[in-house]
C-alpha positions in Angstrom: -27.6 18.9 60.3 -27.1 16.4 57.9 -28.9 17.9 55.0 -26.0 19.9 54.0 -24.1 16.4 53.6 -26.9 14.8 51.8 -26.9 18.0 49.0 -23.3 17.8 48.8 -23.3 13.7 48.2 -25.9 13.7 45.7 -24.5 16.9 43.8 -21.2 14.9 43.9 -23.0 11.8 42.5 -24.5 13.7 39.6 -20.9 14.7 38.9 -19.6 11.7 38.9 -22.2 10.1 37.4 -22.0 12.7 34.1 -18.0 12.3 33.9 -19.0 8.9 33.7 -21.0 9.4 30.6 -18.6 11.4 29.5 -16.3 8.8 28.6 -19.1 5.9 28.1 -20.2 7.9 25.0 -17.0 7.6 23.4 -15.9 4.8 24.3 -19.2 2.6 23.1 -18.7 5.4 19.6 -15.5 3.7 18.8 -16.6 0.5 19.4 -19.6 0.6 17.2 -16.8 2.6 14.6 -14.6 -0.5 14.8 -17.4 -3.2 14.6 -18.6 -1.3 11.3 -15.2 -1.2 9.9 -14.7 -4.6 10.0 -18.2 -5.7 9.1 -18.0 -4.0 5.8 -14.9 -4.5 5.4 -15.0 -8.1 5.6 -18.4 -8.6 3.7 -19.3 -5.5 2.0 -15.9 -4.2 0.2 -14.1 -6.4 -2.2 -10.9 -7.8 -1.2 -8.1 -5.2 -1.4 -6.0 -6.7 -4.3 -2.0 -5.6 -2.5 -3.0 -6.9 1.0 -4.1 -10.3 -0.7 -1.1 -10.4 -2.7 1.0 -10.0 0.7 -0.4 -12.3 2.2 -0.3 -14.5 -0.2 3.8 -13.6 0.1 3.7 -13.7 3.7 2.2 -17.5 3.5 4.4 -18.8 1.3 7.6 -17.5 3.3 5.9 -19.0 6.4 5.8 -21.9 4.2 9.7 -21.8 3.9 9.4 -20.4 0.1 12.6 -17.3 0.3 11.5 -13.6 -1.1 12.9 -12.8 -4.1 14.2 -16.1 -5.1 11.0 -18.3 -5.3 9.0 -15.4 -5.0 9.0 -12.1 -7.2 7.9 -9.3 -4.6 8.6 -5.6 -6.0 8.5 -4.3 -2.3 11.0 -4.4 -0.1 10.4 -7.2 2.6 9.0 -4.8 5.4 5.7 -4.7 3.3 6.0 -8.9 3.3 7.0 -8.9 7.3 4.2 -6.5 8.6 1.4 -8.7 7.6 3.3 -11.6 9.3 1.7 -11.7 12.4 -2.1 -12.0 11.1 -0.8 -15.4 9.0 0.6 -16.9 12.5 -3.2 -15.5 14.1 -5.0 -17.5 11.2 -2.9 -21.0 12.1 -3.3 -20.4 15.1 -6.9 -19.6 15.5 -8.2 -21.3 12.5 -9.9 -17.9 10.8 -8.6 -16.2 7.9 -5.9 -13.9 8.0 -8.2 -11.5 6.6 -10.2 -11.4 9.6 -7.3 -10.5 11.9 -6.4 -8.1 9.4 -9.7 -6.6 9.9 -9.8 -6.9 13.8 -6.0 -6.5 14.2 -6.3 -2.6 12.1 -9.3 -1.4 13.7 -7.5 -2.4 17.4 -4.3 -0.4 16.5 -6.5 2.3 14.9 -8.0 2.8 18.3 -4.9 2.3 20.2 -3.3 4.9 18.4 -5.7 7.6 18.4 -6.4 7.1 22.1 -2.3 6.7 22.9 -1.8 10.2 20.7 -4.7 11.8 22.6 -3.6 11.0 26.4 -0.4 12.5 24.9 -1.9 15.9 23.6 -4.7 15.8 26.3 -1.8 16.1 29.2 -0.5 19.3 28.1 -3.6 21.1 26.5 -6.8 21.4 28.6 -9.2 22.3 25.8 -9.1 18.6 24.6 -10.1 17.3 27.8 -13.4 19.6 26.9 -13.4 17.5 23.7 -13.7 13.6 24.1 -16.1 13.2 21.3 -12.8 13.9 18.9 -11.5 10.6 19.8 -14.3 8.5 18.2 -14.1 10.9 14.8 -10.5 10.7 14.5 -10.9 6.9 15.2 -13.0 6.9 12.0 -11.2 9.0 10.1 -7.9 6.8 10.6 -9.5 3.6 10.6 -12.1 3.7 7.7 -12.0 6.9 5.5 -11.0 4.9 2.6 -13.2 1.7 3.0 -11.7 0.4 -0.7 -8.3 0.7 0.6 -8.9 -0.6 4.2 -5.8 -2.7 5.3 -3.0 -1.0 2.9 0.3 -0.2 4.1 -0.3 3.0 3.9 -3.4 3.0 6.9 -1.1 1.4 9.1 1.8 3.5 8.5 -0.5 6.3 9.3 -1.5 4.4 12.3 1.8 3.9 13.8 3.1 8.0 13.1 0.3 9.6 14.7 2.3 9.1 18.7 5.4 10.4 17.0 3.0 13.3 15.5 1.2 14.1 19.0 4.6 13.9 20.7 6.1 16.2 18.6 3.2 18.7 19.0 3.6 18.3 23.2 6.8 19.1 22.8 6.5 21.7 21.2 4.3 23.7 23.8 7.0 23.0 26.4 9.8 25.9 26.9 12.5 23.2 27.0 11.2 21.0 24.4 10.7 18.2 27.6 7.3 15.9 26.8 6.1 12.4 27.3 7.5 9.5 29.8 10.6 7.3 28.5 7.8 4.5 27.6 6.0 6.9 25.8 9.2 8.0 23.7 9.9 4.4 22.5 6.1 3.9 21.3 6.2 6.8 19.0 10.1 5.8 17.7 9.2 2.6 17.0 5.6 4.1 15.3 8.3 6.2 13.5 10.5 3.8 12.5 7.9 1.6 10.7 6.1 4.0 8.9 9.6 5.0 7.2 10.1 1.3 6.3 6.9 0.8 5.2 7.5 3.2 2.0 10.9 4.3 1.9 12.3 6.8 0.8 9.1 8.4 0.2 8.2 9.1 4.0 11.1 10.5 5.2 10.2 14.2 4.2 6.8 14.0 6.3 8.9 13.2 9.7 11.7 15.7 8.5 9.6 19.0 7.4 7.7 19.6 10.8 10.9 18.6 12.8 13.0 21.2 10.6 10.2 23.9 10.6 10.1 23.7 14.5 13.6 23.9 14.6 14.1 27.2 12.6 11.2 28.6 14.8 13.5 27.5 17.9 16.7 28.3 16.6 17.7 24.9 18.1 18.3 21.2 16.8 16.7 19.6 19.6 13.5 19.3 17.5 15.5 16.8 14.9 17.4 14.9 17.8 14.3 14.0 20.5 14.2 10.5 21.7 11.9 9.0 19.4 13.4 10.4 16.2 16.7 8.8 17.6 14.6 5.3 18.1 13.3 5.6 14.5 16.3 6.5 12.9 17.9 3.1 14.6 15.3 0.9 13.3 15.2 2.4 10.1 19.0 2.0 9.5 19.2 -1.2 11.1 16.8 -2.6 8.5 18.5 -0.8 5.9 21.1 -2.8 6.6 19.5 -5.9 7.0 18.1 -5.5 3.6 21.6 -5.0 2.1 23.2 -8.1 3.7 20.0 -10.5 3.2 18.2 -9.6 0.4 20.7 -8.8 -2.1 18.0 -10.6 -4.9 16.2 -7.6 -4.1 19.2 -5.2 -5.5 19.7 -7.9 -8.0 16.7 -8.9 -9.6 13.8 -6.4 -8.3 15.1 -3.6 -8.8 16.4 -3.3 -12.3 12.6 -4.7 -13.2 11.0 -1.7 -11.3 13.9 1.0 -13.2 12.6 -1.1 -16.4 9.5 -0.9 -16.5 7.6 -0.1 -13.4 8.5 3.5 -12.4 8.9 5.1 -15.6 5.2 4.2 -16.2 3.8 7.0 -14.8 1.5 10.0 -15.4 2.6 13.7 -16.1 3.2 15.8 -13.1 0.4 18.1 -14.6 -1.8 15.4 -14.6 -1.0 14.1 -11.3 -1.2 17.6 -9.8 -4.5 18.0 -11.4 -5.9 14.4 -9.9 -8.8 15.1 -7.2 -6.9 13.7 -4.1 -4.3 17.2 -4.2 -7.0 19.5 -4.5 -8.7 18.4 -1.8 -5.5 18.2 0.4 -5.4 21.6 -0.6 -8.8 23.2 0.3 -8.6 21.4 4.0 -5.4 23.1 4.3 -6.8 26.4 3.0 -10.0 25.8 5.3 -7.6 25.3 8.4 -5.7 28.4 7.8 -8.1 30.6 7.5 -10.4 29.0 10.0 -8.0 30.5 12.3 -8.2 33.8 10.9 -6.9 36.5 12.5 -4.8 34.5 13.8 -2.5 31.4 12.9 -3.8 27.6 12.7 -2.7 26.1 16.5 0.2 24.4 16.3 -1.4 20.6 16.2 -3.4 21.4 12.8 0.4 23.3 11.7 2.5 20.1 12.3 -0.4 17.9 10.7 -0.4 19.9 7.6 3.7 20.4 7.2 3.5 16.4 7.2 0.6 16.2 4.9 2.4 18.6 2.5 5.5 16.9 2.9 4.2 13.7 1.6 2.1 14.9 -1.2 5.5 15.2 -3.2 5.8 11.6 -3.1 2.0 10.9 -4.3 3.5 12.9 -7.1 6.8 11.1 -7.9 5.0 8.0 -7.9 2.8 9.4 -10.8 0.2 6.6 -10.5 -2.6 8.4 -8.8 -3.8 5.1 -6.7 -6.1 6.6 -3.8 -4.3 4.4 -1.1 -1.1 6.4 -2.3 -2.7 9.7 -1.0 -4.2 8.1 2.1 -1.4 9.7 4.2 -1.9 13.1 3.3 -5.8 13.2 3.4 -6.0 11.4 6.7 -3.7 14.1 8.4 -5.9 16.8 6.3 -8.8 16.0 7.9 -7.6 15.3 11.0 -6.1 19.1 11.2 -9.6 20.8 10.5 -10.7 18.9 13.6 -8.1 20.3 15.8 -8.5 23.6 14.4 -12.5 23.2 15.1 -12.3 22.9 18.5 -10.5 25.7 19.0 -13.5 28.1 17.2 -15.1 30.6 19.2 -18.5 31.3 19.1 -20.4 31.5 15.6 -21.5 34.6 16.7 -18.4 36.6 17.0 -16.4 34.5 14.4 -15.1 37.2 11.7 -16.4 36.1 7.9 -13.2 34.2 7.1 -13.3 32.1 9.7 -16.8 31.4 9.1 -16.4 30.5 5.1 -12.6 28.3 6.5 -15.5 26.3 8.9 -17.9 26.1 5.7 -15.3 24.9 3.6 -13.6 22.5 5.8 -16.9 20.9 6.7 -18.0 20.8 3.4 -14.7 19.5 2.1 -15.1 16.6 5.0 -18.6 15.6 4.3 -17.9 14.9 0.5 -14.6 13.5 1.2 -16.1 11.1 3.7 -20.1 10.4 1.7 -18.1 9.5 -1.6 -15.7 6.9 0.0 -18.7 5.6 1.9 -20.5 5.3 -0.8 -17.5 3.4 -2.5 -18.1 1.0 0.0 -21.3 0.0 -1.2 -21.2 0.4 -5.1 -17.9 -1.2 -5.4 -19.0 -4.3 -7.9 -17.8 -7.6 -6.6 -20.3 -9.9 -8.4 -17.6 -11.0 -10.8 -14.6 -11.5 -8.5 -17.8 -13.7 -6.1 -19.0 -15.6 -9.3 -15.8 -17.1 -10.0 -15.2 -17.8 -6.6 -18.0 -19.6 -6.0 -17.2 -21.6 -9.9 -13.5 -22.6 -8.5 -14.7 -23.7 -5.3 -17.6 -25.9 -6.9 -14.9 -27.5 -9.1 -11.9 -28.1 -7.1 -10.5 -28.1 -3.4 -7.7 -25.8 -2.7 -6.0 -25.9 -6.0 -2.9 -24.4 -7.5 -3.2 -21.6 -8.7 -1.6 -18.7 -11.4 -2.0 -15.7 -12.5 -1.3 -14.5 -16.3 -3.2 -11.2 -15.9 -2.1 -8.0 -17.3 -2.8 -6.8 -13.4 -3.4 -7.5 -9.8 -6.7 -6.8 -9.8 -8.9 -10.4 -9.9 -5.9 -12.9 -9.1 -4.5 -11.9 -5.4 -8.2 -11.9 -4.0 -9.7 -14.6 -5.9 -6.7 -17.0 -4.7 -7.1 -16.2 -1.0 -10.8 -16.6 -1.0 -10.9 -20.4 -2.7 -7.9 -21.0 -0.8 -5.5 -22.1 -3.5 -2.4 -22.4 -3.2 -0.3 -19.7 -5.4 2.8 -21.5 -7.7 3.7 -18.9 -10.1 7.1 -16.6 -8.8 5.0 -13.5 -10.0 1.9 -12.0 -8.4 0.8 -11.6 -12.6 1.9 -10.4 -15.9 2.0 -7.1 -15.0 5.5 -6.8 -15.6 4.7 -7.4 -19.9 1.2 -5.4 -19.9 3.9 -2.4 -18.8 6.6 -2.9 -21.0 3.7 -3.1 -23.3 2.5 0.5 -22.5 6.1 2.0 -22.8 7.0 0.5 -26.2 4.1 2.5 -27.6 5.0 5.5 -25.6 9.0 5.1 -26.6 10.6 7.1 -29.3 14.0 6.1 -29.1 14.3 2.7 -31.6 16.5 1.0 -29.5 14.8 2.0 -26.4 11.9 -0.1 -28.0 14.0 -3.0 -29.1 15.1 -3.4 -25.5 11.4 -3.0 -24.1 10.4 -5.7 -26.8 13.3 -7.9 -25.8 12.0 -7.9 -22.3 8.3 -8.2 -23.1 9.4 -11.1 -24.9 11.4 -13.0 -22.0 8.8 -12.7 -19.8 6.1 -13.8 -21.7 8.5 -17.1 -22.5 9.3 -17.1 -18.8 5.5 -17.2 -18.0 4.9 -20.2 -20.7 7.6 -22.3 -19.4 6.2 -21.5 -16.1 2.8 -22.6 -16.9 4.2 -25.7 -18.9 6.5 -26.8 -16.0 3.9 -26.7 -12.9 0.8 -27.2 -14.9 -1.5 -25.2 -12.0 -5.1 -26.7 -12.0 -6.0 -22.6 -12.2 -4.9 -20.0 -14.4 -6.7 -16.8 -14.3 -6.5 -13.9 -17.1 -8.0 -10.5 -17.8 -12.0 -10.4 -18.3 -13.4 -9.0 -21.5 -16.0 -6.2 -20.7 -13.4 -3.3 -19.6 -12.9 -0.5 -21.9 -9.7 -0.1 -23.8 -8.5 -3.2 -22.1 -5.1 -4.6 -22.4 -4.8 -7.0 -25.1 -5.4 -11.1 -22.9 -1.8 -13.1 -22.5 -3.9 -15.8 -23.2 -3.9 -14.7 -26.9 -0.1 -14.7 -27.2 1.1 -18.0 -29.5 3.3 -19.8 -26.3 0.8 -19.0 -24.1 -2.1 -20.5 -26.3 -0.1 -23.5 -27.0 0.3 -24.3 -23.2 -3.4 -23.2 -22.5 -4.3 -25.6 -24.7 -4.5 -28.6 -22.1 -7.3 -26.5 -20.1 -10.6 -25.3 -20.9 -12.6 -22.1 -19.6 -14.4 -22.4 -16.4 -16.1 -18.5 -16.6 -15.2 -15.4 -18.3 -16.8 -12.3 -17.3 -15.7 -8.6 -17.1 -13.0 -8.7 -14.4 -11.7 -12.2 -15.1 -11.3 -15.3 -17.2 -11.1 -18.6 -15.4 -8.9 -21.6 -17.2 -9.0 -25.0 -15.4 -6.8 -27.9 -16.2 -9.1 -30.3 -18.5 -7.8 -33.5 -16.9 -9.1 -32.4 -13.2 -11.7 -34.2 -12.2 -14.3 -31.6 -10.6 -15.3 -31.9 -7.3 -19.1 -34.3 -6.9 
């Protein structure tokens, strides 16, 4: 009599036992996922050279030093605030800010993907069928671009993916109706920063799947949910926080960046021509006609209108920086693996669909091996040599940059733990004015390029004279068709006289004060 019972219990058991694994498998996936991003990220890549500079920003205004006044930022102060909270983790705690920053991403990388899941999960059944998803899009958000782990841009594409999801649920729903209230606020608020992370640039990826949605509706609902309301809020409450506290910024930043930052810029030609677009491109192309006969489903449709969407602002920006087309290749990817789980059979997959799978896995597999890759080739011998040759000389001294870029100053401060003194991040500001004289054709268009050159090389002397930093690092030697050194300039020379070279290699020149006593 009780066999029955027994069969059923055990059957039961074996149930439970593989829903279990079900879920195990993932989970202990995105763990080891995160645990690798942050490993390499931490001692394998080189230091990314924005999220040291803000940092750097963020300490000093912890420190009570005010943006745009004592410090020359040329972002607005959103980019300065969201890396707030891993400066107040490292007094806290003791370990460096870039450590949080490492643990801190890959957590919210998780959370997202997991939070945008149970959203899209609840009203589509086929991605119950699916868990092992969650762990590859976890990857794909958290460390596609290993050289640009930690930028802005990751972690505005973090906190969109709720609004994303929601928008998607919504969609499948006759009345538009989808997520709890709780749920709603999450992905405004996800909204909300990922407009004030690069405005106005970001606006068109939220706007273009709303408004496409809506002209398939007939209705405005789609541009008015609860969560594009919440966004919108934030996003013009900090506008106007920015106009009523940080008028320097309208004052002083801006006219720099009309000057001499934004019209330094490649040809749309060229920029359309730049590997990140064509590769946007054949995932889209490999999502649409995966779904061949039919259309893409509407998750991989939403991804791509936002994908497109932003590419217009890679393009404006003309400076072809990978971590600018982050955005746009994360969602990319992300849509041929919505639209993958949704394939039928090989075996009765028409040829388009077949060659849309090909190509989308192909496009995946080289996207993903060649930023890999970048992980480990990446040279940081130079940037760890003169590390180690500050360090061995001095204890946490002051610091400046005169280099014609970011690229060896922002890290190398943070990793001897110097203390930063000059109001610029570098001369970046004069190596660009630099670049547009000998582009300019109009005389006086030159004259007024030269003029500014000029101040700020005699602002960065008197700098250099005034707070004599015990560091001052310049441009290494070994780069081809590199920018003339500041260091040659006659004021600079003059006040570089009362140091002497530490190292020089091919990313950086090291200049310590000849009157500091090095370390015993």
């Amino acid at each position: 009599m009780d066999a029955p019972l027994v069969a059923q219990g055990k059957l039961a058991s074996s149930k439970s036992s593989k829903a279990v694994f079900r879920l195990v498998g993932p989970v202990v996936a995105t763990l080891l996922i995160a645990v690798y991003a942050i490993v390499v990220s931490l001692f394998v890549v080189p230091s990314n050279v924005d999220v040291s500079w803000l940092l750097t920003v963020g300490d000093r205004v912890l420190n009570g030093e005010r943006l745009y006044v004592d410090i020359a930022e040329g972002n607005p102060p959103f980019s300065t605030w969201l890396y707030l909270p891993f400066l107040v983790m490292e007094r806290l705690t003791g370990l460096s800010a870039e450590f949080w920053v490492s643990v801190g991403v890959a957590a919210l990388a998780a959370a997202s993907v997991c939070f945008s899941a149970r959203i899209l999960a609840r009203a589509d059944e086929v991605l119950k069928r699916h868990v092992w998803i969650i762990p590859a899009a976890v990857f794909v958000v958290l460390f596609l671009f290993p050289p640009d782990f930690g930028q802005r841009e990751q972690i505005a594409m973090i906190a969109l993916l709720p609004w994303l999801a929601l928008l998607s649920a919504r969609d499948r729903t006759p009345n538009f109706r989808a997520g709890s209230t709780a749920e709603q606020i999450v992905a405004g608020v996800g909204a909300g920063i990922f407009v004030m992370i690069k405005p106005p640039y970001s606006v068109l990826a939220l706007a273009l799947p709303a408004l496409v949605i809506a002209l398939q509706r007939r209705s405005l609902r789609p541009l008015f949910t609860t969560e594009s309301v919440v966004g919108g809020i934030l996003t013009v409450a900090y506008l106007i926080a920015l106009g009523v506290f940080m008028q320097p910024f309208f004052a002083e930043v801006l006219p720099l960046l009309r000057q001499v930052y934004l019209p330094t810029r490649m040809p749309v030609m060229d920029m359309l021509m730049l590997w990140p677009i064509p590769m946007f491109a054949a995932m889209a192309g490999a999502t649409l006609v995966m779904a061949y006969p039919g259309r893409p489903h509407r998750d991989a449709q939403i991804l791509l209108l936002a994908g497109a969407a932003y590419v217009p602002a890679f393009v404006i920006m003309g400076k072809g920086w990978t971590y600018q087309a982050l955005p746009f290749l994360t969602v990319g990817v992300l849509a041929l693996m919505l639209q993958s789980v949704r394939l039928r059979p090989l075996r009765s997959l028409p040829s388009p669909a077949i060659f849309g799978t090909a190509l989308g896995l192909f496009s995946i597999v080289k996207l993903v091996v060649a930023q890999q890759g970048l992980a480990f080739t990446q040279p940081r011998g130079d940037l760890d040599a003169a590390a180690v040759a500050v360090t061995r000389a001095i204890d946490h001294p002051t610091f400046m940059s005169i280099g014609s870029r970011l690229q060896a100053g922002n890290p190398l401060a943070r990793m001897t733990g110097a203390r930063v003194v000059a109001r610029n991040p570098s001369a970046w500001m004069v190596n660009d004015a630099g670049i547009l004289i000998q582009l300019a054709q109009d005389p006086a268009q030159r004259l007024d390029l030269e003029t500014l050159r000029q101040q700020y090389t005699a602002a960065i002397a008197g700098e250099l004279a005034a707070k004599r930093p015990d560091i001052v690092v310049d441009d290494g030697t070994a780069e081809p068709r590199a920018p003339i050194p500041l260091r040659d300039n006659i004021a600079i020379a003059k006040t570089l006289s009362d140091y002497r070279p530490l190292l020089q290699n091919g990313s950086v020149t090291v200049f310590i004060r000849a009157d500091v006593k090095a370390r015993q």
